[in-house]
N, CA, C and O atoms as CSV, one atom per row, in Angstrom:
chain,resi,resn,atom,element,x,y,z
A,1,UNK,N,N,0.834,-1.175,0.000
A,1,UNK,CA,C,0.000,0.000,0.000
A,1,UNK,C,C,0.880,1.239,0.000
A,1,UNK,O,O,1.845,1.239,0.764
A,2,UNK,N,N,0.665,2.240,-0.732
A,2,UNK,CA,C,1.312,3.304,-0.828
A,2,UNK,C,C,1.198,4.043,0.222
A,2,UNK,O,O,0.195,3.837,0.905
A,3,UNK,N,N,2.052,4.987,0.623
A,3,UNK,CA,C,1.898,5.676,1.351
A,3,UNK,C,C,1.850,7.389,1.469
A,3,UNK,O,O,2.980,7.867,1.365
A,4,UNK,N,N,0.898,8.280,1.641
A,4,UNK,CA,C,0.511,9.428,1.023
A,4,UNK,C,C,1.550,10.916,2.441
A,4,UNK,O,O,1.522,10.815,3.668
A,5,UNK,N,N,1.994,11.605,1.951
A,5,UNK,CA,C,3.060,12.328,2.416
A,5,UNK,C,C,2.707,13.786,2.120
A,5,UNK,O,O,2.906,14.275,1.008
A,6,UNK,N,N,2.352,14.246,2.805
A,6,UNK,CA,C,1.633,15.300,3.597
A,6,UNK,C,C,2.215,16.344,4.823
A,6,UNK,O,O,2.316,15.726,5.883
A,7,UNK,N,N,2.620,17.775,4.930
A,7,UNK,CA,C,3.174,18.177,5.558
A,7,UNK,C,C,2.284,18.327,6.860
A,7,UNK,O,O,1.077,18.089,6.911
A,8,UNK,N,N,3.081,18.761,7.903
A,8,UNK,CA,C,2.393,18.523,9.062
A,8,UNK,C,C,1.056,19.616,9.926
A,8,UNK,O,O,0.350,19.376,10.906
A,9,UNK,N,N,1.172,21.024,8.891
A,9,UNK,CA,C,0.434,21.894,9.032
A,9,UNK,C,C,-1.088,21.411,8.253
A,9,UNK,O,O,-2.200,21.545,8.765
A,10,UNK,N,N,-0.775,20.780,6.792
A,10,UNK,CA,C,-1.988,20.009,6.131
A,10,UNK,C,C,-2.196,19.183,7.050
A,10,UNK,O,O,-3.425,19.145,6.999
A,11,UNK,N,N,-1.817,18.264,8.120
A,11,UNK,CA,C,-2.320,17.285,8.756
A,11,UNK,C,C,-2.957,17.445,9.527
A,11,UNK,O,O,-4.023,16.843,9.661
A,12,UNK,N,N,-2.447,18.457,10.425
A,12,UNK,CA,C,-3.134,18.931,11.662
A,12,UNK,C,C,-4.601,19.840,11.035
A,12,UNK,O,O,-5.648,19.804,11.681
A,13,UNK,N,N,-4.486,20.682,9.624
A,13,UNK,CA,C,-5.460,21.429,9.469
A,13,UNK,C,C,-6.832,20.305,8.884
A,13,UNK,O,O,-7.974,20.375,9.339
A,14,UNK,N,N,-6.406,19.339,7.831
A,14,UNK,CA,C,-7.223,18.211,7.554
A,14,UNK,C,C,-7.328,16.819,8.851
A,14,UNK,O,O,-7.862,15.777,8.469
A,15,UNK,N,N,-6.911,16.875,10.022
A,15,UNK,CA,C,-6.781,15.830,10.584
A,15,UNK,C,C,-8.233,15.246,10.581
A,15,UNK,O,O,-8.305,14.081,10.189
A,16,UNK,N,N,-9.384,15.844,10.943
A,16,UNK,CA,C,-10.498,14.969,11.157
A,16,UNK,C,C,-10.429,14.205,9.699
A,16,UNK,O,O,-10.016,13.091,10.020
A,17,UNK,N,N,-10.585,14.201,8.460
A,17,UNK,CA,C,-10.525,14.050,7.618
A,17,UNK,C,C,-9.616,12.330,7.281
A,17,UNK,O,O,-9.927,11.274,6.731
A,18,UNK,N,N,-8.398,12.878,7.984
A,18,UNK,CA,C,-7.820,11.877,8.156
A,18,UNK,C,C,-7.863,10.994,8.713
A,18,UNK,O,O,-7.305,10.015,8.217
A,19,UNK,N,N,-8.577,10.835,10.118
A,19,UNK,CA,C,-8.797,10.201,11.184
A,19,UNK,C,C,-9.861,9.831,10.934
A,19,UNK,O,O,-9.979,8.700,11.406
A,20,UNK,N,N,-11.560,10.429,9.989
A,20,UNK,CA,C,-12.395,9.221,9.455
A,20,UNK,C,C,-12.421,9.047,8.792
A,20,UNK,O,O,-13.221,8.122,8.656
A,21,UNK,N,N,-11.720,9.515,7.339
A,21,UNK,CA,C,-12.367,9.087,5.953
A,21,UNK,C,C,-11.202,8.287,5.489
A,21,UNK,O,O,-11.501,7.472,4.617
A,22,UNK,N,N,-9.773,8.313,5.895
A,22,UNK,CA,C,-8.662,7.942,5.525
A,22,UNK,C,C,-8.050,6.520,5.478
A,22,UNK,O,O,-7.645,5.946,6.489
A,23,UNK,N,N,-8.008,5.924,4.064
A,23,UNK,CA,C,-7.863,4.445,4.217
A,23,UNK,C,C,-6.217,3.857,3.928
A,23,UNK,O,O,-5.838,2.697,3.765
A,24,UNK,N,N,-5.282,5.388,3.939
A,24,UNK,CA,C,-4.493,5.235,2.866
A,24,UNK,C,C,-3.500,5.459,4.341
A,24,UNK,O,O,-3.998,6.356,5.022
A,25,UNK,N,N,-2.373,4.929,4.909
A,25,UNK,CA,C,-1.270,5.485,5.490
A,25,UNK,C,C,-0.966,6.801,5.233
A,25,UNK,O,O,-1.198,7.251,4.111
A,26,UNK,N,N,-0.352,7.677,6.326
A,26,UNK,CA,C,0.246,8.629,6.253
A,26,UNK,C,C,1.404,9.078,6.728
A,26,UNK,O,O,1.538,9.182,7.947
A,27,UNK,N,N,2.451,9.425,5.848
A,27,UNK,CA,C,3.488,10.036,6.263
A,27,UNK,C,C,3.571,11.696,6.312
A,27,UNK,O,O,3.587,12.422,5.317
A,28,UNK,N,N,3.623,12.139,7.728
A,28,UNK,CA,C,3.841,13.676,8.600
A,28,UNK,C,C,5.109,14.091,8.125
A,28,UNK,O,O,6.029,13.338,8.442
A,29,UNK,N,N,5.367,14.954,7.539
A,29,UNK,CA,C,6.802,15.456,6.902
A,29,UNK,C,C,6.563,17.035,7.579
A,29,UNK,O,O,5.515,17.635,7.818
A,30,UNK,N,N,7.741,17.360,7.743
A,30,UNK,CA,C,8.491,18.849,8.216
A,30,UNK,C,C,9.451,19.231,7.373
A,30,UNK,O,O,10.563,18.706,7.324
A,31,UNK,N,N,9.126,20.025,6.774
A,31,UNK,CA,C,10.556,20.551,5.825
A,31,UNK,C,C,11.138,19.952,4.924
A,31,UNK,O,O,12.063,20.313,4.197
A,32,UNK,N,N,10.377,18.680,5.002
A,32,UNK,CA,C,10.376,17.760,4.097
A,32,UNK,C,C,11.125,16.283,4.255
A,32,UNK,O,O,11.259,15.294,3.534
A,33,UNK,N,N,11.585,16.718,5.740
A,33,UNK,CA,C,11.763,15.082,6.475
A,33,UNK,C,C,10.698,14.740,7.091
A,33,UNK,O,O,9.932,15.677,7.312
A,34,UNK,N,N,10.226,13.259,7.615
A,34,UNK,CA,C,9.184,12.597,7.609
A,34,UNK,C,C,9.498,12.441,9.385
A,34,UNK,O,O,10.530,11.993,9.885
A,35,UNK,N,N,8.147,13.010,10.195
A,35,UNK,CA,C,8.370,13.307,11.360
A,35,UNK,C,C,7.702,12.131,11.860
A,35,UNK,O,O,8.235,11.565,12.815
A,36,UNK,N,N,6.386,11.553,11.281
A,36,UNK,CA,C,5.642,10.773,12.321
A,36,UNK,C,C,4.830,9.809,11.078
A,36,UNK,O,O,4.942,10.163,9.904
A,37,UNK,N,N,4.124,8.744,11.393
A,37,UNK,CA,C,3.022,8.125,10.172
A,37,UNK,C,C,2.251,8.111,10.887
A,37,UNK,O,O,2.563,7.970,12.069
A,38,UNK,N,N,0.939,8.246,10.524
A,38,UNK,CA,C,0.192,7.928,10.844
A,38,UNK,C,C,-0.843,6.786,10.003
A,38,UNK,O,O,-1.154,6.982,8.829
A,39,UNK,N,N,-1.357,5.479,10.846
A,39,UNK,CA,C,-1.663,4.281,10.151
A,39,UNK,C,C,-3.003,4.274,10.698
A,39,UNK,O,O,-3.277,4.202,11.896
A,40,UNK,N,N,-4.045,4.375,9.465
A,40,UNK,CA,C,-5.201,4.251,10.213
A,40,UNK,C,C,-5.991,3.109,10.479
A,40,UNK,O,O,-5.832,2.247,9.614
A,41,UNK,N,N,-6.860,2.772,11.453
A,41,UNK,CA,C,-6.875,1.661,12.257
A,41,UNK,C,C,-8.852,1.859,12.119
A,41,UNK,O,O,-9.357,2.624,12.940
A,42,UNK,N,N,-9.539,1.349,11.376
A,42,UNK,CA,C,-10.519,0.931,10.913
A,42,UNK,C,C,-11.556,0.491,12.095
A,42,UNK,O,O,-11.464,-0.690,12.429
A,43,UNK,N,N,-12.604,1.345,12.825
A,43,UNK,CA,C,-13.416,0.389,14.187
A,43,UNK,C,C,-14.236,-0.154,13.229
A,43,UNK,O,O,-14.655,0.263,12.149
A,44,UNK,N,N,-14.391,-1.276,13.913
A,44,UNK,CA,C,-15.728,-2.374,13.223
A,44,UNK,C,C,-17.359,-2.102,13.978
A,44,UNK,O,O,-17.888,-2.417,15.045
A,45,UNK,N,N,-17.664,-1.526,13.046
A,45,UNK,CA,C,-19.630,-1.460,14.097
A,45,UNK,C,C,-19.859,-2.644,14.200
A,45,UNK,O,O,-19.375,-3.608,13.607
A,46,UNK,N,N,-20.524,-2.579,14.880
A,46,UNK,CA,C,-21.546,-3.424,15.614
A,46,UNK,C,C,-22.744,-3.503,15.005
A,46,UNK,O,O,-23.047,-2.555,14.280
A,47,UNK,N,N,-23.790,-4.741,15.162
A,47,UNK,CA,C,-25.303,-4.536,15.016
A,47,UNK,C,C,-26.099,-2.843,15.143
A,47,UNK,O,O,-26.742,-2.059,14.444
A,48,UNK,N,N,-25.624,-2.947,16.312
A,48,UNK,CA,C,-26.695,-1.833,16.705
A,48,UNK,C,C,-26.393,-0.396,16.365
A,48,UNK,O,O,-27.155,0.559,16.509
A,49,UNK,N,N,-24.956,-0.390,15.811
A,49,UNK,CA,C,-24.468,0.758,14.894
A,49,UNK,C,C,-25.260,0.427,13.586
A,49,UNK,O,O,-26.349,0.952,13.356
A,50,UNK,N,N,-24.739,-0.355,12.846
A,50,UNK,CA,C,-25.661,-0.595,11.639
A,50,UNK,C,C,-26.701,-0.135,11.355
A,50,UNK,O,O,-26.970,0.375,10.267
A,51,UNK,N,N,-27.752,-0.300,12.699
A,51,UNK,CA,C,-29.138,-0.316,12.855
A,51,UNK,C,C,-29.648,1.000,12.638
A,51,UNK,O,O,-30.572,1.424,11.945
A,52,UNK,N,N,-28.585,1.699,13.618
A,52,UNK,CA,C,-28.922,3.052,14.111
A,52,UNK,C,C,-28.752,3.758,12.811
A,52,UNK,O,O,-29.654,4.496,12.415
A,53,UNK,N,N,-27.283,3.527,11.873
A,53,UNK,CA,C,-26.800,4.236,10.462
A,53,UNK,C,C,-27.920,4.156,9.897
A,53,UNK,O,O,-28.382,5.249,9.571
A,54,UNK,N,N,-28.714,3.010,9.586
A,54,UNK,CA,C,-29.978,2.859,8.412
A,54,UNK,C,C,-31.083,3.281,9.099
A,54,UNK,O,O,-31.966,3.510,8.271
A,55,UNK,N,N,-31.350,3.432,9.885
A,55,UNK,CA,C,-32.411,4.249,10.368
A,55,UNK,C,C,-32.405,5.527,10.202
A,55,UNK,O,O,-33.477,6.099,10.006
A,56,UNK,N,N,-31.091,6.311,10.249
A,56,UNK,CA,C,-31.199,7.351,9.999
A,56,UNK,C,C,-31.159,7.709,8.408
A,56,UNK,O,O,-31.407,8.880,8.120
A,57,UNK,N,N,-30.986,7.169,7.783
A,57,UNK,CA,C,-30.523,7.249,6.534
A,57,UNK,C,C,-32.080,6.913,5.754
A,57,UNK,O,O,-32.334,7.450,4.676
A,58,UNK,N,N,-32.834,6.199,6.264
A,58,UNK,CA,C,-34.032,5.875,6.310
A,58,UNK,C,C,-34.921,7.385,6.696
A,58,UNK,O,O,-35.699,7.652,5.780
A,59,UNK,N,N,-34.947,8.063,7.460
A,59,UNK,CA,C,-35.253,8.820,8.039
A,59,UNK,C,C,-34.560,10.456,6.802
A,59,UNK,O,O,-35.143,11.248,6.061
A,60,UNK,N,N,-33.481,10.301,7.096
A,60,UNK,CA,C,-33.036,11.344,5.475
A,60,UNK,C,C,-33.798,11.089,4.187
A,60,UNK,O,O,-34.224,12.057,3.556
A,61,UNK,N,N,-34.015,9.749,3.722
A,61,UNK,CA,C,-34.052,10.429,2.840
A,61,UNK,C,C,-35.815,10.361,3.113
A,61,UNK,O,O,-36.185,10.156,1.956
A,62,UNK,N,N,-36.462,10.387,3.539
A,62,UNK,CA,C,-37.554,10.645,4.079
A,62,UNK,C,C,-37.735,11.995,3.673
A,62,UNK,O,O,-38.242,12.417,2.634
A,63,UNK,N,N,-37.068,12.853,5.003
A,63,UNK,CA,C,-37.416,14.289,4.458
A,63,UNK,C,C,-36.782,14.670,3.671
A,63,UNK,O,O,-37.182,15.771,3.292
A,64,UNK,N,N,-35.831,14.292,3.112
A,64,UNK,CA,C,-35.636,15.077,1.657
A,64,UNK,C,C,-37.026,14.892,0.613
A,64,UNK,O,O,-37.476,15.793,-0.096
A,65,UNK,N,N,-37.450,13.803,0.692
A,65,UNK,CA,C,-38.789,13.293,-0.343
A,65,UNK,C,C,-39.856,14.789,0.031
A,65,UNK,O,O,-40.419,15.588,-0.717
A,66,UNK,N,N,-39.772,14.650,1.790
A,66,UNK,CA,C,-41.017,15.591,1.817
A,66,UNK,C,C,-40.755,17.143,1.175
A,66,UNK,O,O,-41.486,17.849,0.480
A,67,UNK,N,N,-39.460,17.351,1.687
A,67,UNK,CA,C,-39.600,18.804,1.215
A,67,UNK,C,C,-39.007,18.837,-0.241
A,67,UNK,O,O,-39.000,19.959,-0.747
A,68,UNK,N,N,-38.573,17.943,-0.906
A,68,UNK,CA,C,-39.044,17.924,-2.730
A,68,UNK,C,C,-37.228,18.487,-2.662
A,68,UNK,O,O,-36.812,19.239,-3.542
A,69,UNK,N,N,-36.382,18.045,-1.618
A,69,UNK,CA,C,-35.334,18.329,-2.251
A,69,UNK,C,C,-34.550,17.007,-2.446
A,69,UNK,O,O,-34.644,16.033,-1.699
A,70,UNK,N,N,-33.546,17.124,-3.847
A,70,UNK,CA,C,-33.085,16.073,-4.474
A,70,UNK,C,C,-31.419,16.024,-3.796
A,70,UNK,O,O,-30.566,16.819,-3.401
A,71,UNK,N,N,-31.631,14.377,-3.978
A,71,UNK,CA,C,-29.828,14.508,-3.439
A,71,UNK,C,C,-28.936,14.977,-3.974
A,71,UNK,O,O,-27.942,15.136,-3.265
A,72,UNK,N,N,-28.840,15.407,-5.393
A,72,UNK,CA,C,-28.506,16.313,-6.517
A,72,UNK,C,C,-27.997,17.710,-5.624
A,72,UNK,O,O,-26.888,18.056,-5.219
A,73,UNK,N,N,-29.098,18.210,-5.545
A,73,UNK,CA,C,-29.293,19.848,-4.589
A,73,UNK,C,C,-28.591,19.599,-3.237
A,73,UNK,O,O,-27.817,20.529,-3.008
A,74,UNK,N,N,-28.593,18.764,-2.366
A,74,UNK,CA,C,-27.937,18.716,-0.961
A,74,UNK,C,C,-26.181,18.482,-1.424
A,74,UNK,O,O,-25.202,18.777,-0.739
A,75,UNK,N,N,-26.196,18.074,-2.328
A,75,UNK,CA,C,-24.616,17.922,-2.371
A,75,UNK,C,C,-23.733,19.103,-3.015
A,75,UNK,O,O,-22.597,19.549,-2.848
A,76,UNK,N,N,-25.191,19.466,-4.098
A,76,UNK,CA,C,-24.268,20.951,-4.133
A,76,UNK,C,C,-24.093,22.283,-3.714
A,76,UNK,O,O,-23.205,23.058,-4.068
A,77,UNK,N,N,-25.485,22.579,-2.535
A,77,UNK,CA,C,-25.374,22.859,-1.502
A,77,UNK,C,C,-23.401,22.754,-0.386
A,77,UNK,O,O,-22.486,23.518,-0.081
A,78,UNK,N,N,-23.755,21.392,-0.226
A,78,UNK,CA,C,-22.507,21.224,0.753
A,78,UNK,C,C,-21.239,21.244,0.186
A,78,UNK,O,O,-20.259,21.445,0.904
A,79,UNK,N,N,-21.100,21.005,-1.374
A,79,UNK,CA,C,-20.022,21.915,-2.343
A,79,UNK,C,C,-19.873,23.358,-2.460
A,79,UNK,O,O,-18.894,23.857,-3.015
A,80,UNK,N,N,-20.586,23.875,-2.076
A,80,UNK,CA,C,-20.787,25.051,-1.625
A,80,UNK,C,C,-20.601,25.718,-0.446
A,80,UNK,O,O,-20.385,26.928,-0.385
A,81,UNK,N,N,-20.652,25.221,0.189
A,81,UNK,CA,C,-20.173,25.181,1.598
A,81,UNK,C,C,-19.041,24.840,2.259
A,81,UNK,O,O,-18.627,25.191,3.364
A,82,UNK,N,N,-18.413,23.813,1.108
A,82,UNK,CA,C,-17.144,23.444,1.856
A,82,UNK,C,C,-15.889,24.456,0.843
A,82,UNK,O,O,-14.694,24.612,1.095
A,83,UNK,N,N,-16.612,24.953,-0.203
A,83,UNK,CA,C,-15.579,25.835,-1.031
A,83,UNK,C,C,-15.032,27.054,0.022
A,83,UNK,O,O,-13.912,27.172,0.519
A,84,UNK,N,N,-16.259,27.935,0.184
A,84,UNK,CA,C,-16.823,28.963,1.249
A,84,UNK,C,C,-15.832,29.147,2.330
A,84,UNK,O,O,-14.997,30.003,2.622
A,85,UNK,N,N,-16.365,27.675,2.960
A,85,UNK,CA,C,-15.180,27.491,4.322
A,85,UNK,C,C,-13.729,26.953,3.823
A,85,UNK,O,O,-13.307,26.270,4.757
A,86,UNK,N,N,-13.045,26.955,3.066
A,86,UNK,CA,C,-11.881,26.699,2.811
A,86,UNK,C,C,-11.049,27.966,1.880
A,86,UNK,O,O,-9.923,27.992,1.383
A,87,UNK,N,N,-12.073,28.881,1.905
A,87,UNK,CA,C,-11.563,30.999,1.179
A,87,UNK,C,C,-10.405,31.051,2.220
A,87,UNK,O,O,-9.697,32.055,2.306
């Protein structure tokens, strides 16, 4: 697996990012020597996580149906939002 190399100001500023969405190793570089890795470590849900995820997800797209908005529109909405917050 490759490993993705990233300075340590991007790490700390993307860390949540890294810490849930991140499937890829990381190497922490300073100046362009490699200070720390970070290896991410995957929790396994449970049943009752499962349960709870599709229920809610059940429940989304629910009201999106009611108020006639498309998942189309919520995403570019939150493309919009994440442009915004990253000026």
């Amino acid at each position: 697996m490759e490993t993705l190399r990233v300075g340590i100001r991007e790490f700390r500023d993307k860390l949540a990012s890294f810490l849930l969405e991140s499937d890829t190793p990381v190497a922490i570089t300073r100046h362009g020597d490699t200070v720390g890795y970070y290896i991410p470590a995957r929790r396994k849900r449970n049943e009752t996580d499962r349960a709870a995820l599709k229920e809610a997800s059940i429940r989304w797209q629910k009201t999106l149906a009611d108020e006639g908005i498309s998942e189309e529109d919520t995403l570019k909405d939150f493309q919009q939002w994440r442009k915004r917050k990253h000026k």
